[in-house]
N, C-alpha and C positions, 0 to 999 in steps of 0.2 A: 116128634120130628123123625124122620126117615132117615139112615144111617147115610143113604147118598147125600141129602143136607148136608148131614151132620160132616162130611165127607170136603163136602162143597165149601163149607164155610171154614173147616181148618186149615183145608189148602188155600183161602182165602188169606189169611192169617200171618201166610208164610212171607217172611220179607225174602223174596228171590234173589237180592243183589247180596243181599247179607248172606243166604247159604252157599250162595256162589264162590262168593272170597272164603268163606270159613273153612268149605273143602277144597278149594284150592291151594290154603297155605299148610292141610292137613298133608297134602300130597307133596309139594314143598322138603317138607319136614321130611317124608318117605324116599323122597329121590332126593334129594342133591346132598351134595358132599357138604360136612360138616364146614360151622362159617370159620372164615378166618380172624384173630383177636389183634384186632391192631393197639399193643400197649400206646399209653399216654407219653408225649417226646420225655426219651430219659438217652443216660448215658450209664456206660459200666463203669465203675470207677474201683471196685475191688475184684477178685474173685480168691477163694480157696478153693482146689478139688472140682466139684462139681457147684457148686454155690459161687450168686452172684449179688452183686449189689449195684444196684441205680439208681440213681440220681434224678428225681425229675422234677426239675424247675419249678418253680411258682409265674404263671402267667403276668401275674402283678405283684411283686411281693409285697405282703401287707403285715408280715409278723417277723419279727429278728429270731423265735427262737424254732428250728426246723423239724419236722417229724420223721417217725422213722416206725413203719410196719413190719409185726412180725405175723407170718400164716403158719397156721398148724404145719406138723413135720409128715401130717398123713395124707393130704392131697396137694397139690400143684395150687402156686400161690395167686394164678390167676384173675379168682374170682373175684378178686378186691381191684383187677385192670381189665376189666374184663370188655372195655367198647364203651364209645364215647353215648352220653346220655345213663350209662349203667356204673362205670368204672367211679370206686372207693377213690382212688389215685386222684383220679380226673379233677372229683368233687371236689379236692381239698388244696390240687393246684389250681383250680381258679380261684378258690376261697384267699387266694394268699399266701399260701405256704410252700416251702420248699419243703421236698418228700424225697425219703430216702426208706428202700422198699427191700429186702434181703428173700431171691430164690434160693431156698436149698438146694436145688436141682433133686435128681432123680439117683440115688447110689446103686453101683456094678456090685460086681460079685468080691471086687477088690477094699470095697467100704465097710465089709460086713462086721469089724471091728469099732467102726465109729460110735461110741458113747452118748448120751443124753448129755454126760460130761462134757467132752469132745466139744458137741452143738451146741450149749451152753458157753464153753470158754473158748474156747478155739475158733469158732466160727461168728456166735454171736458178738459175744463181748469185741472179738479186734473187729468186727465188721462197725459197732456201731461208734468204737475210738476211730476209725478211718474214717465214718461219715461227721461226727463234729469236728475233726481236724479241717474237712474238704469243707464245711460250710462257714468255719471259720467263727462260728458260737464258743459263747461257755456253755452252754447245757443242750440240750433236747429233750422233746417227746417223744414217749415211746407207747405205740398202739400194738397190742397183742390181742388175734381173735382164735377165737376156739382153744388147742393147743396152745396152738401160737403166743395167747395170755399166759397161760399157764407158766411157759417157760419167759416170758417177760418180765411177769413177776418173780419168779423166782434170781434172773438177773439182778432185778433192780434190787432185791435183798441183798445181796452179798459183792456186788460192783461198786467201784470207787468212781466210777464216771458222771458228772453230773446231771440229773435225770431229772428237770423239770416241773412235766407230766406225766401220768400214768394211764391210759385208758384200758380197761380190759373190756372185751366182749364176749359174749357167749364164754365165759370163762370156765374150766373143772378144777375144783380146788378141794374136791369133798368127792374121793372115788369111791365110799363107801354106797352111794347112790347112782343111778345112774338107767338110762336104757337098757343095758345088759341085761338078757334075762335073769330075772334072782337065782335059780338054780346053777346057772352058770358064772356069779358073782358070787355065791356063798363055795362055789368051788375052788374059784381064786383065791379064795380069802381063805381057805380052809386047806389049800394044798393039793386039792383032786385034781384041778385043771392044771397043767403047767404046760407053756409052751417055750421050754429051757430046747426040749432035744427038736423040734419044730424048725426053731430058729438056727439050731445049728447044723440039722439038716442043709436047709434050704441057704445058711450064709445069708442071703440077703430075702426079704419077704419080698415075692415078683408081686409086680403093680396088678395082675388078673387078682391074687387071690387076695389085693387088700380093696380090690372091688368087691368082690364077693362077701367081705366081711361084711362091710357097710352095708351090700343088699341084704344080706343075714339079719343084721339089726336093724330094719328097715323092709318087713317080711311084706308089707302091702304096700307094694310100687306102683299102682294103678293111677294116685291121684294127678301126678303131674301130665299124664296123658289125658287124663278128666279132662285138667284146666283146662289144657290145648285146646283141647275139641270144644270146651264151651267159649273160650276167649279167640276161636283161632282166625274170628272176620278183622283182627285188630293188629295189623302186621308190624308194629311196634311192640306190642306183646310175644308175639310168635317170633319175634328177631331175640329178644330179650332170654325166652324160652330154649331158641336153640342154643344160643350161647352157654348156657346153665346144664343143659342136655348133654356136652360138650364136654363139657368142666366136669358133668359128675361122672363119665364115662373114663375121663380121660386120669385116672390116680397112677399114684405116685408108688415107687419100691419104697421099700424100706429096710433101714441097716438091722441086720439080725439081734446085736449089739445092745440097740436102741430098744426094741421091741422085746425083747427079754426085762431091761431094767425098767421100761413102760408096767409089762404089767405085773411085774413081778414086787418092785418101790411104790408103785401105784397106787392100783388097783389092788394086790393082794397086800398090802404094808400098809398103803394110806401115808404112806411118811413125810407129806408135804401138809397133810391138816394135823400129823400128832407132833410137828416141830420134828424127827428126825431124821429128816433127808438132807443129807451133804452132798457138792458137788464139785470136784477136783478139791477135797481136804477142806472145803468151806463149808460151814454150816447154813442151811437156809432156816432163816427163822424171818417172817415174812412180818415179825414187829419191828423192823430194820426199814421196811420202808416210812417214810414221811413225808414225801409230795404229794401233792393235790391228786388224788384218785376218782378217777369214772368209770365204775362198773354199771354196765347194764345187760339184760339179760333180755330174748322176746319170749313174747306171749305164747309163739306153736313151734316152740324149739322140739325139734325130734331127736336129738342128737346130745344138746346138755341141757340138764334139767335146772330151774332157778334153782333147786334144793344142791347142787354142786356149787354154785356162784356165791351165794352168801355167803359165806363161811369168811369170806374173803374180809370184810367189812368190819367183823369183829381181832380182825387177828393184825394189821394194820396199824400201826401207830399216827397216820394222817389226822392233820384234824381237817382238812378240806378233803371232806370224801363225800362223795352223792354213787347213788344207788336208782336206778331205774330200768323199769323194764317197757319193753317198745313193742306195737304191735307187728307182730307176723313171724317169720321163719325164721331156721338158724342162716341162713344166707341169701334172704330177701331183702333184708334191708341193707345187704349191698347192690344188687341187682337193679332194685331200684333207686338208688340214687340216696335212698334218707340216712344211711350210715355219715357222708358227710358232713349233712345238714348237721345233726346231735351234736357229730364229735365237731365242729366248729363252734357252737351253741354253746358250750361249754369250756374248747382251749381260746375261742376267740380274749378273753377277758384275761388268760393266763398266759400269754404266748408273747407280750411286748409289740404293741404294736411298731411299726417301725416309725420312725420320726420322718415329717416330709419336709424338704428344702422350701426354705421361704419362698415366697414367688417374689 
């Protein structure tokens, strides 16, 4: 066959409408102004400082007892409301349930004192006694992803508030492992690396350089421009995309504070898997918990490794605990939608359903 053929028949090949749209919405992507996130209908009903709490309704409510998300303290808690069709939030007020969602906000130069402690009691704990005060329950569920688990559990350890459920996600409970290059964790852990005068340089870590970090652990950023390009005839995809493009662009400061006892109790100590981290004079010892527990971890997490999450399982005193891991990313299975589905899949049966009036 002659290369003009061969030439003739590939351009043959080619579905025209389909390349048409796919660099069209490549261009999309290159011009126009980042989208806009319209959260799911909430109200503020707390704040401290820079932190906020919302309230967002149940569509239909179908469970008496309410939930309440917490997002890591290292990115903007977004991507769990992130647009309807994708939004964590959304999924779980149509499911039925009343959601109570806690922003950290973003801390100035004036926060760079605030504690792990601090966010733990100060912030968390009165934020989630204001939200079952406002719902008017005895108990609640508490959903913590990434961090966000991390320091949920460590609440439910040592709070007298009554905590129903437990879900964690992408949890880190085992910082002896982790994405970190090992030469760069055996530093931690060994005392080479400290970033004590870092942080008190800088008082608060500015949101560029806790971008930069992530790009750091995260050294081949090409794939999600891959996807783009091969998904990008699919403008349901490509909205979903820029959303996510958005959110990982857009991080958060951080208190200097915080980020010193992060990797210092952490990452270099581990004191939350060897039992001794304390937090405002209380001891965390995570055999303290005993409600119903739902860890699960995915499949192409880049960010926390299953070998962090487990740990969790054993150290627990629940006897309703399940343990699964789901296909795809550390924040895909919010994106798309199936973070709801699971976490309903499993408080559905634990959450009371509500009683309906006779007809």
């Amino acid at each position: 066959m002659s290369v003009k053929a061969s030439v003739t028949k590939y351009i043959q090949q080619i579905d025209i409408d389909k390349e048409t749209a796919r660099w069209n919405q490549v261009y999309k992507v290159l011009t126009e102004p980042k989208p806009d996130i319209v959260p799911t209908p909430r109200e503020i009903i707390w704040k401290r400082n820079k932190s906020s709490l919302y309230y967002h309704p149940a569509k239909e409510k179908k469970y008496q007892i309410p939930l309440f998300l917490v997002y890591s303290l290292l990115n903007k808690p977004y991507i769990l409301d992130v647009g309807e069709g994708s939004s964590v939030v959304g999924g779980l007020t149509e499911r039925g349930y009343d959601v109570y969602f806690l922003d950290w906000g973003s801390p100035g130069y004036e926060d760079r004192d605030i504690t792990l402690d601090n966010y733990i009691l100060d912030y968390l704990e009165n934020a989630v006694k204001r939200a079952v005060r406002h719902s008017g329950a005895k108990e609640i569920s508490m959903i913590g992803y990434c961090l966000g688990g991390t320091i949920s559990a460590i609440l439910t350890s040592i709070t007298n508030i009554p905590i129903k459920n437990l879900i964690l996600a992408t949890v880190p409970i085992d910082f002896s492992v982790g994405i970190v290059p090992d030469k760069w964790l055996k530093g931690l852990q060994k005392g080479l690396i400290n970033f004590d005068r870092f942080s008190d340089v800088y008082g608060v870590i500015p949101s560029e350089y806790m971008y930069l970090m992530f790009r750091g652990l995260s050294p081949v950023y090409m794939s999600p421009w891959i996807n783009l390009i091969t998904r990008a005839h699919d403008a349901d995809y490509v909205e979903k995309w820029r959303r996510m493009d958005k959110w990982t662009k857009d991080t958060a400061s951080f208190a200097g504070a915080s980020f010193k006892q992060l990797f210092n109790d952490f990452y270099k100590d581990n004191k939350l898997l060897k039992g001794e981290l304390t937090i405002g004079g209380r001891k965390v010892d995570l055999k303290n918990i005993t409600c119903p527990v739902f860890v699960f971890s995915t499949s192409r997490d880049t960010l926390v490794l299953e070998q962090q999450s487990l740990p969790i399982m054993d150290m627990i005193s629940s006897e309703d605990k399940t343990y699964e891991v789901f296909e795809g990313g550390h924040v895909s299975l919010a994106l798309t939608g199936m973070f709801a589905i699971f976490a309903d899949k499993w408080l559905a049966t634990r959450s009371n359903e509500v009683e309906k009036a006779p007809v």
